[in-house]
Backbone bond lengths (Angstrom), bond angles and torsions (degrees), N, CA, C in turn:
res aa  C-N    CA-C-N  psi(-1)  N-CA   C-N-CA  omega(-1)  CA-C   N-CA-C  phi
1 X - - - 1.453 - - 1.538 112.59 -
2 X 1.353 104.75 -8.45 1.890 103.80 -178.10 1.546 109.02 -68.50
3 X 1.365 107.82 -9.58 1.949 99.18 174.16 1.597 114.06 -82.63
4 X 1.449 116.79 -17.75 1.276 126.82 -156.95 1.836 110.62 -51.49
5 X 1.021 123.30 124.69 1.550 114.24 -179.42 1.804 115.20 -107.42
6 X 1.660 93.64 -29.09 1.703 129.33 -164.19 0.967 108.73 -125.59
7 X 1.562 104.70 124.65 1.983 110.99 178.73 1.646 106.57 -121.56
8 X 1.176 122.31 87.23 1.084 105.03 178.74 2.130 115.07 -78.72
9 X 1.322 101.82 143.28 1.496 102.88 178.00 1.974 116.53 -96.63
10 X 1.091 97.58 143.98 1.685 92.50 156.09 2.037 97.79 -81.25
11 X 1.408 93.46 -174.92 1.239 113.79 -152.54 2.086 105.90 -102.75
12 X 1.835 71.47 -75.56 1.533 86.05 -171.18 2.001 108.89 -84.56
13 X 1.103 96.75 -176.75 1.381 102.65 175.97 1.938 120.32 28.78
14 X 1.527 86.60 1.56 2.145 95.79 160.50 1.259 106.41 -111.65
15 X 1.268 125.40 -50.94 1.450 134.79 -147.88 1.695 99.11 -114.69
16 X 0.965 104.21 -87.69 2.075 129.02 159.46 1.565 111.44 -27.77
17 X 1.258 128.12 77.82 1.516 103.35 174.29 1.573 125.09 -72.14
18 X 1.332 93.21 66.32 2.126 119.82 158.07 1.527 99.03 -4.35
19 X 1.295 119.86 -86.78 1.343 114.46 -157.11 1.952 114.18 -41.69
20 X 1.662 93.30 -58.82 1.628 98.65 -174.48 1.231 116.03 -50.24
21 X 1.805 116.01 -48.55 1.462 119.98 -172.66 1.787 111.63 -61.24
22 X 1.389 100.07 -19.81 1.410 111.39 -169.60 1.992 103.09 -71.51
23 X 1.389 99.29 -52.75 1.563 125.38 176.06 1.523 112.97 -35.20
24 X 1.594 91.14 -34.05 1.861 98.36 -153.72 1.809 109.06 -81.24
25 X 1.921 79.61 -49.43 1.704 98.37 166.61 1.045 120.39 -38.57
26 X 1.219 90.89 -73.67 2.205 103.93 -179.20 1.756 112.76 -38.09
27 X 1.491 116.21 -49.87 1.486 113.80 178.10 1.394 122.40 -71.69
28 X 1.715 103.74 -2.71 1.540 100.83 -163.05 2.286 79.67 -92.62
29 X 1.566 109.39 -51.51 1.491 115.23 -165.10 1.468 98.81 -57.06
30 X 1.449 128.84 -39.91 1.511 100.08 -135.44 1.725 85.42 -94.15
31 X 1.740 116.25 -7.32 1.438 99.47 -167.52 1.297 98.55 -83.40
32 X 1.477 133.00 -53.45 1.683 152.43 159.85 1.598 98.47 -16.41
33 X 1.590 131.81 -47.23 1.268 123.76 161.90 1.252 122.53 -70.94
34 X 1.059 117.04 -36.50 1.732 117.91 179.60 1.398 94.10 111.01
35 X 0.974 155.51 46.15 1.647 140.71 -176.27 1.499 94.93 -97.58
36 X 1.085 89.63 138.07 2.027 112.59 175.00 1.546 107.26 -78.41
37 X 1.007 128.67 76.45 1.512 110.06 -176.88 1.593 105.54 -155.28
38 X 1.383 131.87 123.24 1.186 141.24 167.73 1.550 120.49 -19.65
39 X 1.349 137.64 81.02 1.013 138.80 -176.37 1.579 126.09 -27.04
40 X 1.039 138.00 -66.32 1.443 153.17 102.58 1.228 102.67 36.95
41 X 1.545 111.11 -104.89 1.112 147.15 -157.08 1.588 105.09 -53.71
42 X 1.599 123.09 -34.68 1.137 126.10 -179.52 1.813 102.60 -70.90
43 X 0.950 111.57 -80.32 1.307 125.46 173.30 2.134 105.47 -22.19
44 X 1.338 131.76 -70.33 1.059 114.06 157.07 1.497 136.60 -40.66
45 X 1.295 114.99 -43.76 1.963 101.61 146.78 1.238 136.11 -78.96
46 X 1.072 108.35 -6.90 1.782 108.12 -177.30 2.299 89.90 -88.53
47 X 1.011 78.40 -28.83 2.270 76.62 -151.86 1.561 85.84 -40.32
48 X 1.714 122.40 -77.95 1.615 116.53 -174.21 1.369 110.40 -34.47
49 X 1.220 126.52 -51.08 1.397 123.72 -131.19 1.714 79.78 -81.34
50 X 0.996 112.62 -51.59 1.685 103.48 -174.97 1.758 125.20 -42.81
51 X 1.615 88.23 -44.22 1.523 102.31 -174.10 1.295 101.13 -87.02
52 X 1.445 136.80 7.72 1.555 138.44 133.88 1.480 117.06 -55.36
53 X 1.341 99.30 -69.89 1.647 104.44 -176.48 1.284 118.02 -23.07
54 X 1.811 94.33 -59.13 1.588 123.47 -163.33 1.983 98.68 -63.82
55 X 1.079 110.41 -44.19 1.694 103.86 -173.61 2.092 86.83 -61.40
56 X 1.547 120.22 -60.07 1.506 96.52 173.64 0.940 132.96 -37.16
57 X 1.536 125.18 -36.58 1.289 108.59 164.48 0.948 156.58 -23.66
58 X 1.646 87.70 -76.88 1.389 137.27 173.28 1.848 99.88 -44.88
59 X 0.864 115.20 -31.19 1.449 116.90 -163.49 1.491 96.38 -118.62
60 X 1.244 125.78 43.53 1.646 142.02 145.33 1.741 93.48 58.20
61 X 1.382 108.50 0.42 2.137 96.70 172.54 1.029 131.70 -73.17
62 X 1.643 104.69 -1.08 1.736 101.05 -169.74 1.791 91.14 -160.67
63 X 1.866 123.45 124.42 1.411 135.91 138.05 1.362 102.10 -1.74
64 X 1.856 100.91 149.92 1.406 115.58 138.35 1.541 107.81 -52.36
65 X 1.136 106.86 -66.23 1.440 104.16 -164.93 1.569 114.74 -61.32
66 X 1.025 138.38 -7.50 1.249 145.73 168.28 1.744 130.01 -74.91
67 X 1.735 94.08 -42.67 1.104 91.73 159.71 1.395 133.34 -123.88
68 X 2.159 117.67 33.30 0.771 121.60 132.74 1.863 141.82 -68.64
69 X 1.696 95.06 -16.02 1.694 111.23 176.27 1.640 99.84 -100.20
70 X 1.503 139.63 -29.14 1.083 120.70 -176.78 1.157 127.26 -93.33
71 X 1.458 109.38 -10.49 1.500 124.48 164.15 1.981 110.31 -48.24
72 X 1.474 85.38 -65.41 1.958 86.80 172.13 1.474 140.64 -69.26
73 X 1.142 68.59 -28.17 2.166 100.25 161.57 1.298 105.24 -34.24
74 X 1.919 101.17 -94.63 1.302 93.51 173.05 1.241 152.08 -72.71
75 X 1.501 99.72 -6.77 1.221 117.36 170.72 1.943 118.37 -52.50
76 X 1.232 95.16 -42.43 1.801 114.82 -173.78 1.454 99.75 -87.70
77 X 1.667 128.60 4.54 1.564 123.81 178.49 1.734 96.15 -93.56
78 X 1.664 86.87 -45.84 1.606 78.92 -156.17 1.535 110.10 -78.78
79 X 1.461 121.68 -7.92 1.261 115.39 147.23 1.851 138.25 -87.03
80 X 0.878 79.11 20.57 1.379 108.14 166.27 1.547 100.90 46.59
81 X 1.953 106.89 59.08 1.607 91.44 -173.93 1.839 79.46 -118.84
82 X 1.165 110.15 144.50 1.669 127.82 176.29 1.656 98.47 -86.59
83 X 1.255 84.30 103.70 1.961 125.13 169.57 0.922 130.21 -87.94
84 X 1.314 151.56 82.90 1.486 129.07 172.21 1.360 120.21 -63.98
85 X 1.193 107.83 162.80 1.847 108.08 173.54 1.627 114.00 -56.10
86 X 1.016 98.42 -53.53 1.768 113.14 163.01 1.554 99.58 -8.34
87 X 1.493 101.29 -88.46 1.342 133.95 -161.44 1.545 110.10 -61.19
88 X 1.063 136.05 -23.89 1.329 165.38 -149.88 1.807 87.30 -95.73
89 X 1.745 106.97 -84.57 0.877 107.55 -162.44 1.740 119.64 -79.58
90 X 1.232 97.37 -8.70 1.468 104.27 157.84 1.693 118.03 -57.51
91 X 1.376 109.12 -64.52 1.523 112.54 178.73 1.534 104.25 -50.74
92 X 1.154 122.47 -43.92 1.606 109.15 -176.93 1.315 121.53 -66.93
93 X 0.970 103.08 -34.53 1.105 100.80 173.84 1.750 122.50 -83.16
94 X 1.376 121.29 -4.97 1.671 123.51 -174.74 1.616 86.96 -100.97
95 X 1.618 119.83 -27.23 1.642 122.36 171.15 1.194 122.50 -32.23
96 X 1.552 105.52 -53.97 1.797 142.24 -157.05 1.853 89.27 -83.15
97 X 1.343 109.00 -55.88 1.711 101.33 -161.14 2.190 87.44 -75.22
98 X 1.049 107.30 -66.90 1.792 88.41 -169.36 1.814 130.75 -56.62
99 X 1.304 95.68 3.44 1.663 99.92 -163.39 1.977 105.36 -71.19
100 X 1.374 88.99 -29.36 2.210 83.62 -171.03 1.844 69.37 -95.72
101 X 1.307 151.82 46.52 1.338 147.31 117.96 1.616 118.36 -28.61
102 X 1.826 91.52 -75.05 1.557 97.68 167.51 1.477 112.82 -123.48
103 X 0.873 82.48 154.98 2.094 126.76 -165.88 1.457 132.20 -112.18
104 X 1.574 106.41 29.56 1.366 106.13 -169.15 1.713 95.43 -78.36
105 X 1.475 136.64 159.73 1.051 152.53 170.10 1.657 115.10 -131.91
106 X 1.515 88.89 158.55 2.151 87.67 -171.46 1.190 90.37 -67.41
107 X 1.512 84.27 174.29 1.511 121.15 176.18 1.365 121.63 -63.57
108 X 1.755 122.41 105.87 1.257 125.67 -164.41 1.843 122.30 75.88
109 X 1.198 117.96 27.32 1.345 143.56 164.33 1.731 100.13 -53.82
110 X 1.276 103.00 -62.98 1.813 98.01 -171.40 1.264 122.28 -101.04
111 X 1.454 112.13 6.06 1.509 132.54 148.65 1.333 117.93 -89.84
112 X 1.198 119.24 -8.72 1.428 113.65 156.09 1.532 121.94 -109.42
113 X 1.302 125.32 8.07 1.684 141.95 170.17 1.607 77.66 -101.31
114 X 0.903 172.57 170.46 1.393 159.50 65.24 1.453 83.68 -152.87
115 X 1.370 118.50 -70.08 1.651 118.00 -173.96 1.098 116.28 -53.90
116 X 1.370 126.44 -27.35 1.217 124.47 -151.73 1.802 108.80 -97.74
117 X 1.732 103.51 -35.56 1.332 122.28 -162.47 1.540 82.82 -65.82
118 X 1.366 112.14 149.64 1.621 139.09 -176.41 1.485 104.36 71.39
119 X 1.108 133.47 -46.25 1.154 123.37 179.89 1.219 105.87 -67.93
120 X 1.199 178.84 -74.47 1.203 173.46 53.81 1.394 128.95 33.88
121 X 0.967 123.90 158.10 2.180 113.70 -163.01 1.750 79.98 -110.90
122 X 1.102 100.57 133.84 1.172 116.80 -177.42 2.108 123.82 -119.15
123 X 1.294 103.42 112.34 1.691 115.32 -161.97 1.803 110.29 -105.70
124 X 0.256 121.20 -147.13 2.057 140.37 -158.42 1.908 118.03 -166.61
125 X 0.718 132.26 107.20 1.538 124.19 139.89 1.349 113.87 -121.50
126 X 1.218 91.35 145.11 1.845 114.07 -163.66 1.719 103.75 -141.93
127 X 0.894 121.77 128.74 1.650 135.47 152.72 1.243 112.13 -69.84
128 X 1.607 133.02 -5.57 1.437 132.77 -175.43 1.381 86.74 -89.80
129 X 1.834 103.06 175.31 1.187 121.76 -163.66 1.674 90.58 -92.38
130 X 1.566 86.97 161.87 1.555 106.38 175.54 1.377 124.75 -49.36
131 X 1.060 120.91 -65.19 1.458 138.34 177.78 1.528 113.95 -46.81
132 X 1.490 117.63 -74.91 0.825 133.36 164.06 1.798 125.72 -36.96
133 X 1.285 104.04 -73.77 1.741 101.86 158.50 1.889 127.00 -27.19
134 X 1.168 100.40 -65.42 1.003 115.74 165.77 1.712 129.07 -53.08
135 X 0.847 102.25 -47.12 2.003 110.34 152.66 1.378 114.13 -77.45
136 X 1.423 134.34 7.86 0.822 108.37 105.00 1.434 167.75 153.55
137 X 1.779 86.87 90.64 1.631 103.09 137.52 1.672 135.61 -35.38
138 X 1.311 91.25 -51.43 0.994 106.79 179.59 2.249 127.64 -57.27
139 X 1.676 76.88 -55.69 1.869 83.82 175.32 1.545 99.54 -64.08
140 X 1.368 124.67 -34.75 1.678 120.08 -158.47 1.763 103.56 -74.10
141 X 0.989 116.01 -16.34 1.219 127.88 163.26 1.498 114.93 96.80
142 X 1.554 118.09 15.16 1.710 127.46 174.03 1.758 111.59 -95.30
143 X 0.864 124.34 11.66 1.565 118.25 -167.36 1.286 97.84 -81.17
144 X 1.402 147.01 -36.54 1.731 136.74 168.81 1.752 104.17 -60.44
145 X 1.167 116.95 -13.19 1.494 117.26 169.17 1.549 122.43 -48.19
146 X 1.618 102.56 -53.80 0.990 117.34 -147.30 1.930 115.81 -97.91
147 X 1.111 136.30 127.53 1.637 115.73 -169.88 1.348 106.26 -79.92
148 X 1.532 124.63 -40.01 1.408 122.57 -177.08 1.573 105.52 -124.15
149 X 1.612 118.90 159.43 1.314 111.42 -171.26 1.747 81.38 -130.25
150 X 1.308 129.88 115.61 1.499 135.04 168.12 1.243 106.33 -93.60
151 X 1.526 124.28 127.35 1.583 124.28 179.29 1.372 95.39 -131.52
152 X 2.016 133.77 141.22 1.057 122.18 172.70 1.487 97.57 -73.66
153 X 1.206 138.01 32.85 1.702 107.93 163.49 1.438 107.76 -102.35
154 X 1.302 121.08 -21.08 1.280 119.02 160.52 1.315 133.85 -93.86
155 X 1.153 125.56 -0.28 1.586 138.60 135.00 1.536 122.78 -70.37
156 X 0.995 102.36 -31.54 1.930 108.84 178.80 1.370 119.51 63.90
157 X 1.530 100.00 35.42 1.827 112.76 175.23 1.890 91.60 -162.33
158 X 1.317 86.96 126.54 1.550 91.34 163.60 1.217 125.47 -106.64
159 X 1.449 126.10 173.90 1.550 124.07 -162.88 1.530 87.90 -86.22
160 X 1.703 101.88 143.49 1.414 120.89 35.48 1.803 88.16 -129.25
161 X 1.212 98.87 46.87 1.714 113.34 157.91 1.905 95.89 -75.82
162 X 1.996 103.84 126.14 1.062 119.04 167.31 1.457 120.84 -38.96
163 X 1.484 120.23 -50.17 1.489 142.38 -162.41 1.459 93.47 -49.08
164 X 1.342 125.72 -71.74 1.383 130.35 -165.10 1.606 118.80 -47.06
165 X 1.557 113.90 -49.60 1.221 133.55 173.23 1.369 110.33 -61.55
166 X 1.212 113.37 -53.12 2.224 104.97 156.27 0.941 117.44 -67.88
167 X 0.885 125.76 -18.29 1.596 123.59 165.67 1.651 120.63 -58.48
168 X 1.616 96.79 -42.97 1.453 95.80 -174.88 1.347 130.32 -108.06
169 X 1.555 95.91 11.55 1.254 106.62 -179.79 1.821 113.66 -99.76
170 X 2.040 86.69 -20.53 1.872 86.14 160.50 1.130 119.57 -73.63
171 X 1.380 133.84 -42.38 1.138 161.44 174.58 1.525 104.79 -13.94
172 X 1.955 93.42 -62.31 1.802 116.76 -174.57 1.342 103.41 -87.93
173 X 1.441 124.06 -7.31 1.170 120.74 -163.76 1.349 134.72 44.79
174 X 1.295 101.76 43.70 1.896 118.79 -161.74 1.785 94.72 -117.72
175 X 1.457 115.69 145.69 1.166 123.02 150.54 1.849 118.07 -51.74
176 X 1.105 91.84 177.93 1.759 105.37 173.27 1.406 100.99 -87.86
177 X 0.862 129.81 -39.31 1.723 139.84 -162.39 1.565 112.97 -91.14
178 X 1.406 105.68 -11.89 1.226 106.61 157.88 1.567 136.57 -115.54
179 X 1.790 99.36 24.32 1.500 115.47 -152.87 1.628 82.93 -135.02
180 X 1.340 81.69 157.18 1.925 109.08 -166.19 1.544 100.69 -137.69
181 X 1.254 117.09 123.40 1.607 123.71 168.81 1.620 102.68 -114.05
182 X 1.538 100.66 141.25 1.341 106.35 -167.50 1.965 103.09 -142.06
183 X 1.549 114.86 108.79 0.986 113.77 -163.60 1.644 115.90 -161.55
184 X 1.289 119.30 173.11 1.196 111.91 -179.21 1.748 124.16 -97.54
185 X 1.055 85.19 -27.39 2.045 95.26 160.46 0.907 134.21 -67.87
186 X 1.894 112.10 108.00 1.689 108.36 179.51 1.595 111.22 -59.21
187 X 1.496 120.50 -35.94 1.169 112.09 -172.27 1.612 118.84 -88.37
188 X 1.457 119.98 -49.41 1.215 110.49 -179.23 2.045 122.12 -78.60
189 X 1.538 103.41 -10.21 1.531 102.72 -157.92 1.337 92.58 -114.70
190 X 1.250 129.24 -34.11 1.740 127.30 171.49 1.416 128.94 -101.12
191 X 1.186 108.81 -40.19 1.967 113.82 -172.35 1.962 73.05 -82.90
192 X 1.362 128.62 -37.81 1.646 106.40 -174.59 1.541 126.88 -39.22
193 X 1.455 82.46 -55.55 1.753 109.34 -154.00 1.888 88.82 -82.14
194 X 1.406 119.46 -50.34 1.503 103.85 -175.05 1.330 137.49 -84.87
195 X 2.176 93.80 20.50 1.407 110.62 155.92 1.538 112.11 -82.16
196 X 1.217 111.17 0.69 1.868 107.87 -172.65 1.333 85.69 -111.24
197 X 1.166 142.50 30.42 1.930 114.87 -159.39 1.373 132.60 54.52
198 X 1.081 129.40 16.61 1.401 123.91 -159.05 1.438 82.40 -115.11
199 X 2.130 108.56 155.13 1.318 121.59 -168.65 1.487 86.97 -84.02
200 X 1.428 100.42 160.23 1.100 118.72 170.40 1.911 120.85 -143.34
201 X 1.313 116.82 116.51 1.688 117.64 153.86 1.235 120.73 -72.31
202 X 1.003 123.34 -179.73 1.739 128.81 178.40 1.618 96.63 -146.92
203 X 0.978 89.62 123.03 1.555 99.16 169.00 1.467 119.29 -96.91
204 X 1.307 130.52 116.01 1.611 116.98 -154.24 1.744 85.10 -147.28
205 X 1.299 98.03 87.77 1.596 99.08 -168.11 1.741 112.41 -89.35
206 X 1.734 98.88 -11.16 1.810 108.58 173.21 1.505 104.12 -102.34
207 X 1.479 131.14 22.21 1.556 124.42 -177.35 1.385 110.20 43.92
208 X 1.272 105.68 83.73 1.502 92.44 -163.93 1.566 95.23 -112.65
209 X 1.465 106.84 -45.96 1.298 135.20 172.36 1.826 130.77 -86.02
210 X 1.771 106.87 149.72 1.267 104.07 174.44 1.611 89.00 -151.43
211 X 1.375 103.95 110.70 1.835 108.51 167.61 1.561 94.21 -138.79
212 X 1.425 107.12 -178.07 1.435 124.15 164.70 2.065 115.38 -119.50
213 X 1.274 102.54 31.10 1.251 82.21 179.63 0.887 99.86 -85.97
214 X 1.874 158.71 -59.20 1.083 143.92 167.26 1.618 112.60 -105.99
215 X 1.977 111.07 -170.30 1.526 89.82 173.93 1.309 109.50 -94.24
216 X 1.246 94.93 143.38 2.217 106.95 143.30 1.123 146.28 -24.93
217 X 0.995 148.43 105.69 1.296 137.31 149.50 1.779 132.78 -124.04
218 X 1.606 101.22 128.33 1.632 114.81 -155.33 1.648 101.92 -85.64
219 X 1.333 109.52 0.42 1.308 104.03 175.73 1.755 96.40 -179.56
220 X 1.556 106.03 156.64 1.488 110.78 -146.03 1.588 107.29 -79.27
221 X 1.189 117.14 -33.97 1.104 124.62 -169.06 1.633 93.11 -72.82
222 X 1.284 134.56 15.25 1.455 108.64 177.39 1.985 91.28 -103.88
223 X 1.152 127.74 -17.06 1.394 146.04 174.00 1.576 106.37 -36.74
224 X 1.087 124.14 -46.27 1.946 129.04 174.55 1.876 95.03 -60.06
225 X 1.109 103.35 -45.33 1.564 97.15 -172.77 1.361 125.13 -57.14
226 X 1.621 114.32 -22.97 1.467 110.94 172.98 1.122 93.15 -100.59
227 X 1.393 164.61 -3.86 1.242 143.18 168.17 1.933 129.53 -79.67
């Protein structure tokens, strides 16, 4: 890691704690609508089904817009709450405007941008959408952190599609061999980036994982230690 010059980050579920901010939204929309539905209970079927969609995505089989409406779709079948499309696409859409609402981040997020900023030029890649990503970076209060912000909606290939990762390494104008990806995806943020050569951590903050293609880390602040 002593060549490293460039750290690019994932977004969500490294930096962004996705799930909670996701949690907060959802209780603020579905009560503000009135929806009858077990608070709890929604959130335990929707969490997979989303991070299904999202691997469709990811794998060009399914629209934004497809799997912002089919995510709730089925989500509201298999709880057997009577949805209209209306209502459906209403929540997705009040989802999208309140989500950079809240901004909680892991533990040691801006104690680890703080050490890091000057010592290394520090970037973003995200598979989230432009707009959205960026709001927020922005509300969470790291976006002067960062020199470049890479999103596949403005590349039009997401990781661990090659395109994006050349993309952002012209971008920084950095080799692979001197660039570090640091993220929570075995497939799009590590097996991506260390098909180009580029170092890679894994951030696996629920122990989810045990490989040796690069190292681990169960929580962020242990990340200064391999560098």
């Amino acid at each position: 890691m002593q060549h490293i010059t460039d750290i690019f980050f994932d977004l969500d579920h490294t930096l962004w704690d996705f799930e909670k901010n996701s949690a907060l939204t959802f209780k603020k929309i579905l009560t503000e609508n009135k929806v009858a539905v077990n608070f709890d209970r929604f959130l335990e079927v929707y969490v997979p089904i989303n991070l299904e969609f999202w691997r469709l995505f990811r794998e060009e089989k399914i629209t934004k817009e497809e799997l912002r409406y089919q995510r709730l779709s089925k989500t509201f079948k298999l709880l057997e709450v009577d949805a209209s499309d209306d209502l459906i696409n209403h929540l997705a859409k009040e989802y999208i405007t309140h989500l950079s609402s809240f901004n909680h981040l892991f533990d040691h997020t801006i104690e680890l941008l703080d050490n890091l900023h000057g010592k290394y030029k520090l970037h973003i890649i995200t598979n989230g959408f432009r707009d959205v990503q960026r709001r927020k970076i922005k509300a969470s209060g790291i976006f002067d952190y960062f020199e470049h912000i890479i999103d596949s909606e403005s590349v039009h290939v997401k990781k661990p599609n090659p395109k994006i990762f050349n993309h952002a390494l012209q971008l920084a104008n950095v080799a692979p061999e001197n660039s570090l990806m640091i993220g929570d995806s075995l497939e799009a943020d590590i097996k991506g980036a260390l098909a180009l050569q580029i170092n890679a951590i894994h951030v696996d903050l629920e122990k989810k994982h045990e490989h040796s293609l690069c190292p681990i880390v169960r929580h962020l602040s242990e990340i200064e230690e391999l560098l």
